[in-house]
Backbone as a ProteinNet text record, in pm:
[ID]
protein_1_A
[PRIMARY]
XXXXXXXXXXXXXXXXXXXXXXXXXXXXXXXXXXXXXXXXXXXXXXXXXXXXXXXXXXXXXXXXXXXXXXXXXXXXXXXXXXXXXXXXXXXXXXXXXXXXXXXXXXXXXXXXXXXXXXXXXXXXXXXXXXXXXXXXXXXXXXXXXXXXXXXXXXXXXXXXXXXXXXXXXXXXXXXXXXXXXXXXXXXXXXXXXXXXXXXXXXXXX
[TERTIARY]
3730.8	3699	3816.9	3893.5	3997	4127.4	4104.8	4211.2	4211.7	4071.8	4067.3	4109	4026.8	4081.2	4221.7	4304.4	4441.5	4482.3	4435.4	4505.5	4501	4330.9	4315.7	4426.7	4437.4	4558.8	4685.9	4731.9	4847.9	4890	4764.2	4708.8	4744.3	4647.3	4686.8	4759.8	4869.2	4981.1	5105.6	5104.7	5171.1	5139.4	5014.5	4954.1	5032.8	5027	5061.5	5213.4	5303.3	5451.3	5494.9	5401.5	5431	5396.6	5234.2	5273.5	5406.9	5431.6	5566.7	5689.8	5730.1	5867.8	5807.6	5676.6	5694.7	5694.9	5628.9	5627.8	5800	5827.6	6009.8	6069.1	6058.6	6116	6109.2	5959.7	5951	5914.5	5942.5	5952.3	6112.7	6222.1	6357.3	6412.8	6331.4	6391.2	6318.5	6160.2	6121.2	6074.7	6081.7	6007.5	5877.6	5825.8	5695.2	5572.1	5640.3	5516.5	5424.5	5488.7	5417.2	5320.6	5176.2	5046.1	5056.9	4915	4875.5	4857.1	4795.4	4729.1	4896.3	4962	5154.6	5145.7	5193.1	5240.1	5152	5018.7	4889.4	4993	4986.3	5047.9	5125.6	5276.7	5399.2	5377.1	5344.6	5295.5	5194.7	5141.5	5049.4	4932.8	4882.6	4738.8	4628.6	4506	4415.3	4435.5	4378.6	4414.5	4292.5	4188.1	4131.1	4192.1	4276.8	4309.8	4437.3	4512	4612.4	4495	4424.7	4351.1	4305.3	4221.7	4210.6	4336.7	4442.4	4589.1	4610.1	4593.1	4709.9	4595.4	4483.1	4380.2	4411.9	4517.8	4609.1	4742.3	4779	4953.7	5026	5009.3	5058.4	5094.4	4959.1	4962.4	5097.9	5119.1	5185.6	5301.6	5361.3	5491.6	5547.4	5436.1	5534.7	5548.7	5446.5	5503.8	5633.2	5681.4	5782.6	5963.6	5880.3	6017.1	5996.8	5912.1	5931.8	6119.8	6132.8	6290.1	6350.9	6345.1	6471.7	6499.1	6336.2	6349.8	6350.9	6341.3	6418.7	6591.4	6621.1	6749.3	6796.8	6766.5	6840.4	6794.5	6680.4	6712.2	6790	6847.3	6917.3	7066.2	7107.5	7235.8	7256.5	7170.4	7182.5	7200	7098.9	7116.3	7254.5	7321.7	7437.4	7587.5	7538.6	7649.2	7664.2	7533.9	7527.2	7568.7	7625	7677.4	7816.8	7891.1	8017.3	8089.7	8162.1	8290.5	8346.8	8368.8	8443.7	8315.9	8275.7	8190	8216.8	8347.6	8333.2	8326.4	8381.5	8360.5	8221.3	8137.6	8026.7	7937	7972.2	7918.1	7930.9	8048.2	8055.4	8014.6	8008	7889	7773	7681.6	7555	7542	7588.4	7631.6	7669.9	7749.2	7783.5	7649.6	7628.2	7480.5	7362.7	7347.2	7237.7	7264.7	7343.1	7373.6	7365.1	7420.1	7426.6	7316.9	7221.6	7087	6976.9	7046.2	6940	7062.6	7171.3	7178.7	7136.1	7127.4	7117.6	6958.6	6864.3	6750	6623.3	6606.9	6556.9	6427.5	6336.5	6178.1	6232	6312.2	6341	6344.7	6451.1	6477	6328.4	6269.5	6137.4	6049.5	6090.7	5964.7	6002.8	6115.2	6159	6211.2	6204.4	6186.2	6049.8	5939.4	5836.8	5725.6	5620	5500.6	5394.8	5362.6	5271.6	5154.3	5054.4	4966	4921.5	4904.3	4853.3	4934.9	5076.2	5196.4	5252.3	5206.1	5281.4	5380	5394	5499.2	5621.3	5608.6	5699	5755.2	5656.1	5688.2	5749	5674.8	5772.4	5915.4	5953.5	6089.7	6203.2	6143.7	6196.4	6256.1	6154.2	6145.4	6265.1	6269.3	6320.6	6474.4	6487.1	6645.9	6675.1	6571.6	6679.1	6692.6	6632.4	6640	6787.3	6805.8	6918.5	7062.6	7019.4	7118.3	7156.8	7071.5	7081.5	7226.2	7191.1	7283.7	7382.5	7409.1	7517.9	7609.8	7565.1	7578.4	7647.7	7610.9	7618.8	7766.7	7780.1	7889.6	8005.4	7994.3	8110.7	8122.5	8078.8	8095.2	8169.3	8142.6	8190.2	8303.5	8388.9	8526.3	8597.2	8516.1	8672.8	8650	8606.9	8634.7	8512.5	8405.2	8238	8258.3	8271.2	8316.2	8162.1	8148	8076.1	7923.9	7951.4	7824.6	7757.3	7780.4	7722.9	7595.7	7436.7	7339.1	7270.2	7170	7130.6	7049.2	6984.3	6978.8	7074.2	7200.5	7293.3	7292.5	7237	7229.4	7138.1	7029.9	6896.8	6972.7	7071	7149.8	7246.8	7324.9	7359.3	7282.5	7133.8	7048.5	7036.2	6988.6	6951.4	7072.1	7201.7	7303.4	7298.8	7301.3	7265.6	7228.9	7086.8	6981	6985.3	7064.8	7078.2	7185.2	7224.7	7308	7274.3	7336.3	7212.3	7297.8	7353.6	7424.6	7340.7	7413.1	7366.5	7355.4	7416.5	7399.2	7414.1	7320.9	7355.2	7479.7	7554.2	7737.8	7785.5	7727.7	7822.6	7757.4	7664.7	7519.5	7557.7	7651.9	7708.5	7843.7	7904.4	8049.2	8084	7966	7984.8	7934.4	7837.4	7759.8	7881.7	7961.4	8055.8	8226.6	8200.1	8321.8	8251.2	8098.8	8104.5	8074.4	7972.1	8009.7	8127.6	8286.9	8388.4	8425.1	8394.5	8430.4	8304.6	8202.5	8149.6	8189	8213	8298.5	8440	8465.5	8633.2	8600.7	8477.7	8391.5	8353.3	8302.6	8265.2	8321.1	8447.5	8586.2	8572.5	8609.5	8607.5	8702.8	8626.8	8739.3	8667	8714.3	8663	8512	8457.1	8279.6	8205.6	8078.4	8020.3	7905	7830.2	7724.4	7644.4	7568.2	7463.7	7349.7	7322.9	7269.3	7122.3	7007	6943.5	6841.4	6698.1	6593.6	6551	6575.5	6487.7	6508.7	6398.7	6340.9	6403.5	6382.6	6423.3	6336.3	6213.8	6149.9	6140.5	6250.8	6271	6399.9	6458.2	6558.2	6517.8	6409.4	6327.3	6292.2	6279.2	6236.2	6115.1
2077.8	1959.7	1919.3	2018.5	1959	1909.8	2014.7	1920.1	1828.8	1804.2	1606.8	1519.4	1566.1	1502.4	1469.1	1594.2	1578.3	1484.5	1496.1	1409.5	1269.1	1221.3	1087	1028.8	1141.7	1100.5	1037.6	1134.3	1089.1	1002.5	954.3	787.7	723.6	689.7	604.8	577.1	707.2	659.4	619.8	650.6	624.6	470.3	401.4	314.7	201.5	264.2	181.5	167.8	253.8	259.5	161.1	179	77.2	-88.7	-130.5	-261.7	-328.3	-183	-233.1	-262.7	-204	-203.5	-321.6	-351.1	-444	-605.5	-585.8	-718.1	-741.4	-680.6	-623.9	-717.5	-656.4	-736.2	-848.3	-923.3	-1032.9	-1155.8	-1065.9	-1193.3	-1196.2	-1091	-1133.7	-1214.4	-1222.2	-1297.4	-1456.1	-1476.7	-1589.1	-1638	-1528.5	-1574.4	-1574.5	-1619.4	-1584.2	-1654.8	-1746.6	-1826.2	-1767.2	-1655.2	-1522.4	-1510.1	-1534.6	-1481	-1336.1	-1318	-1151.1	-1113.7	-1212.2	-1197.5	-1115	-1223.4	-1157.3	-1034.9	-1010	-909	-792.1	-800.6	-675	-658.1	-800.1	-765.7	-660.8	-727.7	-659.2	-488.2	-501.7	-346.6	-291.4	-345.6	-277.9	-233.1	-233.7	-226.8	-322.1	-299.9	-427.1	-514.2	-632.4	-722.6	-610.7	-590.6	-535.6	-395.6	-284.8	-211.5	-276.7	-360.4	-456.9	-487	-561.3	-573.7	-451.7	-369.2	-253.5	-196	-182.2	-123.9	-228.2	-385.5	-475.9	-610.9	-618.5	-709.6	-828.5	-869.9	-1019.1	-1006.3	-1113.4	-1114.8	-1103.7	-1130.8	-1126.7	-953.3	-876.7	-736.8	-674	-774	-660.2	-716.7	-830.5	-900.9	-808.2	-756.6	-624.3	-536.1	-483.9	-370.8	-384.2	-457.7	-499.1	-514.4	-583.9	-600.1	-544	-444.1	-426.9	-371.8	-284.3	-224.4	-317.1	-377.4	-557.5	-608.4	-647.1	-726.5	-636.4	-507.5	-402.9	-423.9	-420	-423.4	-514.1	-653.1	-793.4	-780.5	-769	-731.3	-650.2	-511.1	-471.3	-488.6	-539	-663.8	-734.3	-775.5	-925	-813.4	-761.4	-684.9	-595.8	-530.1	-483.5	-548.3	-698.8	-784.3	-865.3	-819.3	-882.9	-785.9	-647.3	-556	-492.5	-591	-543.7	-612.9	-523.7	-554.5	-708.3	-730.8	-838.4	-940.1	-1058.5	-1157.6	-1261.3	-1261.4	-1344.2	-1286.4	-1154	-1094	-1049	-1029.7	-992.6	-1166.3	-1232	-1407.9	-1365.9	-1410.9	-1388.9	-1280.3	-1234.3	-1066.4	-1104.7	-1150.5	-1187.2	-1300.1	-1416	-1557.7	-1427.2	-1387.6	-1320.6	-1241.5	-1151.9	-1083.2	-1146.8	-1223.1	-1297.1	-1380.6	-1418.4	-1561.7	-1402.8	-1357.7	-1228.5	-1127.3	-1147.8	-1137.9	-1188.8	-1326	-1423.7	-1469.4	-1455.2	-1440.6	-1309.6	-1229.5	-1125.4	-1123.3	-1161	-1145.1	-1244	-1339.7	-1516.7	-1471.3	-1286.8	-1287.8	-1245.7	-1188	-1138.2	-1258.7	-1326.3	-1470.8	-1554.5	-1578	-1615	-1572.8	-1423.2	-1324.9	-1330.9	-1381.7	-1341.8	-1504.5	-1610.6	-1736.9	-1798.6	-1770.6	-1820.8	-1740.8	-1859.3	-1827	-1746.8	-1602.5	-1534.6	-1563.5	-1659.6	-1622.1	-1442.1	-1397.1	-1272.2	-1164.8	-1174.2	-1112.5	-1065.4	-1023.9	-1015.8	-951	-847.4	-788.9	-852.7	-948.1	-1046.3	-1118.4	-1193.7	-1300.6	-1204.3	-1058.4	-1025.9	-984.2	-937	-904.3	-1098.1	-1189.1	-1259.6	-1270.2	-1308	-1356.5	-1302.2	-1140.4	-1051.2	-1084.5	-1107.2	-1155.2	-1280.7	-1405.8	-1493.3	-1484.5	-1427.2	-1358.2	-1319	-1214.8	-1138.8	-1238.9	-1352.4	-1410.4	-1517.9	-1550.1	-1682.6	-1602	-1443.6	-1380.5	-1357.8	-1344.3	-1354.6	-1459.9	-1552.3	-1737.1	-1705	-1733.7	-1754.8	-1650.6	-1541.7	-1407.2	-1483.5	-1540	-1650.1	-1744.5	-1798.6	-1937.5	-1895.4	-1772.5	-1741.1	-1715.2	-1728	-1635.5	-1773.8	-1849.4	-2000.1	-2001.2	-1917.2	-1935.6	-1970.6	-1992.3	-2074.7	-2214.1	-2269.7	-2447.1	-2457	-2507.8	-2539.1	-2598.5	-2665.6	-2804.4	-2703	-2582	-2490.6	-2498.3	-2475.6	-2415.3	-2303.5	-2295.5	-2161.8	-2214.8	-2365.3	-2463.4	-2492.7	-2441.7	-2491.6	-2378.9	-2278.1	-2144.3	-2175.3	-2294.5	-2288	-2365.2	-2452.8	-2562.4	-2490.4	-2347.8	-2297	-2224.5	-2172.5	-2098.8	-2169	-2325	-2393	-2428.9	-2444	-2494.2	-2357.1	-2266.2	-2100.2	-2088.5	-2126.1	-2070.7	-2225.5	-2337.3	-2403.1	-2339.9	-2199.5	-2192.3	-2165	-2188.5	-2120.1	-2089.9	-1927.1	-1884.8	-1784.4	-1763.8	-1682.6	-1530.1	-1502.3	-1330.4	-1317.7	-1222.9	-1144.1	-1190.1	-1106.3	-1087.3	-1270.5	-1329	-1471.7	-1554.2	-1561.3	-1571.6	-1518.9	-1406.1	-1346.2	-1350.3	-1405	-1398.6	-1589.4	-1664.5	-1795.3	-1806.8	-1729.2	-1742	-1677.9	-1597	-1552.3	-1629.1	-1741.3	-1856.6	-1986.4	-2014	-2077.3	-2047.6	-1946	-1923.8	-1926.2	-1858.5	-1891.1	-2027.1	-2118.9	-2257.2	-2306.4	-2251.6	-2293.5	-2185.1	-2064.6	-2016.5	-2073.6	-2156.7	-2172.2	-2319.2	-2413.8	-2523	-2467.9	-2367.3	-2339.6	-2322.5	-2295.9	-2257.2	-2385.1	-2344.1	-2486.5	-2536.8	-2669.8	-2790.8	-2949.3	-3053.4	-3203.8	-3178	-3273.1	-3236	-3312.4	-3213.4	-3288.7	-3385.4	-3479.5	-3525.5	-3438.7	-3524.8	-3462.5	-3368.1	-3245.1	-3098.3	-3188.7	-3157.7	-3144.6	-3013.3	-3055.6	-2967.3	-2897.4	-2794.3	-2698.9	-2532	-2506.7	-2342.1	-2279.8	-2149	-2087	-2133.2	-2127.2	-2229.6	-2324.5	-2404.7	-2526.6	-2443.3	-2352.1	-2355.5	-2350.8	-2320.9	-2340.4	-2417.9	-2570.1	-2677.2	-2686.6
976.5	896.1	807.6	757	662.5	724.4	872.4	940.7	1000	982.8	1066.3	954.8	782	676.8	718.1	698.8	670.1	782.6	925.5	963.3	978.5	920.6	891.4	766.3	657.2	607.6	623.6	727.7	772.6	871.9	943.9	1013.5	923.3	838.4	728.6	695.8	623.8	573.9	676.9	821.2	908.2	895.9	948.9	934.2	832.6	688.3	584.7	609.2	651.6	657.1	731.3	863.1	975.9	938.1	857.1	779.1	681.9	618.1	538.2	604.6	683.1	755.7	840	935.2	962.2	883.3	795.6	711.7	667.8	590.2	569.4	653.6	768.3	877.5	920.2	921.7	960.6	853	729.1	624.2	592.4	622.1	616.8	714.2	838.8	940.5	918.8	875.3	908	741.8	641.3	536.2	501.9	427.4	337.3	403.1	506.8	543.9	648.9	712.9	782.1	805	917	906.6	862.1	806.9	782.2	891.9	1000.2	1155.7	1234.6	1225.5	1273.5	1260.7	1150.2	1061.5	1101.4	1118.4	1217.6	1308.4	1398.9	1572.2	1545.6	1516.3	1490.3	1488.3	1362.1	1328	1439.6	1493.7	1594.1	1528.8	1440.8	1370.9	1389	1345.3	1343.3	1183.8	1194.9	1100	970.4	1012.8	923.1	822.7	933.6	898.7	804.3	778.9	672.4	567.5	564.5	480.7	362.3	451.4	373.8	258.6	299.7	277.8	155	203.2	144.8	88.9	-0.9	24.6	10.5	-36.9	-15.1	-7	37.1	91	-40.9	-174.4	-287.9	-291.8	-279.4	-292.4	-178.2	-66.3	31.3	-15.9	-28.3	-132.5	-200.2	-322.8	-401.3	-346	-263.2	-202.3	-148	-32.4	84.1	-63	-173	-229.1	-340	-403.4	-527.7	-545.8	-504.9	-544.1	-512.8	-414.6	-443.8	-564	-639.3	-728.2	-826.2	-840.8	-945.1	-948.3	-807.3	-782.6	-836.1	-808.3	-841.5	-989.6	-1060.1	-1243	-1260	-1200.1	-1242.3	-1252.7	-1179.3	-1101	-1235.8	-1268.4	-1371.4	-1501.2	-1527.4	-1678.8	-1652.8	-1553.6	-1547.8	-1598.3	-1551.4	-1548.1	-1704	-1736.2	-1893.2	-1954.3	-1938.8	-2040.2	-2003.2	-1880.7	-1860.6	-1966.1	-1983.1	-2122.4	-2116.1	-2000.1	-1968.8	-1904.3	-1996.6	-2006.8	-1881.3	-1853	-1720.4	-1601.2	-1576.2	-1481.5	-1443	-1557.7	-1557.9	-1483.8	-1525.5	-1512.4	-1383.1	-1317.6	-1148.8	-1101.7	-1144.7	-1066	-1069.3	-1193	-1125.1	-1062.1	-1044.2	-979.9	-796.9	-782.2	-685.3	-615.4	-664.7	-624.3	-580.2	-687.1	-638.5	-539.5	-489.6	-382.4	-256.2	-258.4	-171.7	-110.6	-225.5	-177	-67.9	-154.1	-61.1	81	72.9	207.7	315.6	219.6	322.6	338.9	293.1	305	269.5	346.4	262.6	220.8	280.6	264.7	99.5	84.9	-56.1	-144.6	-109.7	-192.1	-238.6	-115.9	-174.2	-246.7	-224.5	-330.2	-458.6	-477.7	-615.9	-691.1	-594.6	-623	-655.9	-555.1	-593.2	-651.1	-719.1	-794.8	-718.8	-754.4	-701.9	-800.5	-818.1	-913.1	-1013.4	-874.4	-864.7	-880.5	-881.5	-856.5	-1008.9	-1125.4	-1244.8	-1241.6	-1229.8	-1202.9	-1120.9	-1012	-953.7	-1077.6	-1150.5	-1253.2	-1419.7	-1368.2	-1503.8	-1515.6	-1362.2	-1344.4	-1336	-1278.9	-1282	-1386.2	-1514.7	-1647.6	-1715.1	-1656.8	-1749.6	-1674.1	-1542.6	-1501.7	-1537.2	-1570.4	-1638.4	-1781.8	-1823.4	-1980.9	-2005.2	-1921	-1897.6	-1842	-1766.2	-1707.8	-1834.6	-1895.1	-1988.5	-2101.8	-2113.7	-2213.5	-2167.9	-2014.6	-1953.9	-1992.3	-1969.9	-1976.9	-2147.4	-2170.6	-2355.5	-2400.9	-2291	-2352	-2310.6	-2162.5	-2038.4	-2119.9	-2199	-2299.1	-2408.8	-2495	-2618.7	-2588.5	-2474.4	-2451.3	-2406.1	-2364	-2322	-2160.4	-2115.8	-1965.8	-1885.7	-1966	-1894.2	-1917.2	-1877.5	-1875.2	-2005.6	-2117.4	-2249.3	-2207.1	-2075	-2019.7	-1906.3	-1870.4	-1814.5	-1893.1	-1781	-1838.7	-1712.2	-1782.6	-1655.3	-1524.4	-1564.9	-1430.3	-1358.8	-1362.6	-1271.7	-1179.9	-1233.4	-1103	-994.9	-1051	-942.6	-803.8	-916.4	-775.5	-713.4	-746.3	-642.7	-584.8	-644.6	-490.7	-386.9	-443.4	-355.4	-250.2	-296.2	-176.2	-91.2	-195	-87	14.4	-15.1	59.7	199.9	186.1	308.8	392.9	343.7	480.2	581.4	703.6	815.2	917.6	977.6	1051.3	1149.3	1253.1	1343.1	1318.3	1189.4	1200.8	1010.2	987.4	875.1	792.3	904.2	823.6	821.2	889.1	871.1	752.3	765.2	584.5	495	496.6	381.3	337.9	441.8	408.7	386	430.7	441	286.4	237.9	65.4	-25.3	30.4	-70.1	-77.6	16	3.7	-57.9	-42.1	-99.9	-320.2	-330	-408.6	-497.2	-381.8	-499.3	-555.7	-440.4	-470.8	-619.5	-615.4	-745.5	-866.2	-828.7	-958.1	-1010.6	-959.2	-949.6	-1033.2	-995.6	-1043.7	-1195.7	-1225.2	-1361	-1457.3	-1464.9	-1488.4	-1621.3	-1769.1	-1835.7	-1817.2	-1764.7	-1747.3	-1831.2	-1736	-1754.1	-1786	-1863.3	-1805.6	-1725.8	-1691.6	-1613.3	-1599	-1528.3	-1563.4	-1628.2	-1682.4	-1741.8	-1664	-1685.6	-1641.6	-1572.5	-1482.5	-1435.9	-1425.7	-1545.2	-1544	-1443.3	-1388.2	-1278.4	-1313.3	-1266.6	-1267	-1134.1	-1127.2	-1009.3	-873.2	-913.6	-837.2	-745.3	-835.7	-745.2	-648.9	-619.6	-519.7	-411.4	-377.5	-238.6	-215.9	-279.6	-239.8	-168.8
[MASK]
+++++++++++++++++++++++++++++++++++++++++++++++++++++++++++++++++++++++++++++++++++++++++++++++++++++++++++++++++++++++++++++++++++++++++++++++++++++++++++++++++++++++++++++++++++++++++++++++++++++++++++++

């Protein structure tokens, strides 16, 4: 008897491993708009047995990215305490564009509104918190162009996230040329029109 327990256990958790890696997978390749119905196939489970595990797609979201979006807060709060305020600026400007090329199910998880998701919405909060102090350290030193605000990051996710290449490595090396061309843009110079209201939110359009 305890060894049928144990091994319904380890069904399960085989079970649950196999939803994650497959969701993982097919929300970095296609994104968030994913059936739960898919995501069964893939994994090879029944839709019920996901359910049980995951009772809305919000719930399997954190699972699939919680350490991402640990990762990318930690990226940002790193870059807000390097000595050097501009280097630190282009490190999180850098990372983050680097993210979401390498992974668009991530980008969305950590772009859009999970009602249900707090923990999604509290790590966000807490990276533009962190990014806004970034912003403000790159300004106090001469080298953040003055008309910089932290909506101008949403307009480079968004030019980001239109890139669209055939592999991984070209999504990433095409986000890290264009990136320099907008670090090289931030640089204080002339100014610019006037800034444009948007949230992280809007980079997904």
């Amino acid at each position: 008897m305890a060894g049928e327990k144990t091994q319904l256990r380890v069904d399960a958790r085989q079970n649950r491993d196999r939803i994650v890696a497959s969701a993982r997978e097919t929300f970095a390749a296609d994104g968030l708009d994913v059936s739960m119905t898919e995501i069964a196939r893939r994994a090879g489970v029944g839709v019920a047995t996901l359910y049980r595990r995951f009772p809305t797609k919000d719930a399997l979201v954190r699972e699939v990215f919680a350490e991402q979006l640990e990762a990318c807060t930690g990226e940002v709060r790193g870059a807000a305490e390097d000595p050097d305020p501009w280097r630190g600026f282009c490190r999180a400007v850098e990372k983050l564009c680097e993210m979401q090329a390498r992974d668009r199910g991530f980008s969305a998880a950590f772009l859009t509104a999970f009602p249900e998701a707090v923990p999604v919405d509290g790590m966000r909060a807490m990276a533009e918190e962190a990014f806004a102090g970034v912003v403000t350290r790159a300004k106090a030193t001469g080298r953040l162009r003055p008309d910089f605000t932290t909506d101008d990051l949403t307009l480079v996710l968004m030019a980001n996230n239109g890139l669209v290449t055939d592999s991984v490595e070209a999504a990433v090396a095409a986000s890290r040329r264009l990136v320099a061309y907008f670090l090289q843009a931030f640089q204080a110079r002339d100014p610019l029109p006037p800034p444009v209201s948007l949230g992280l939110r809007d980079a997904l359009g």
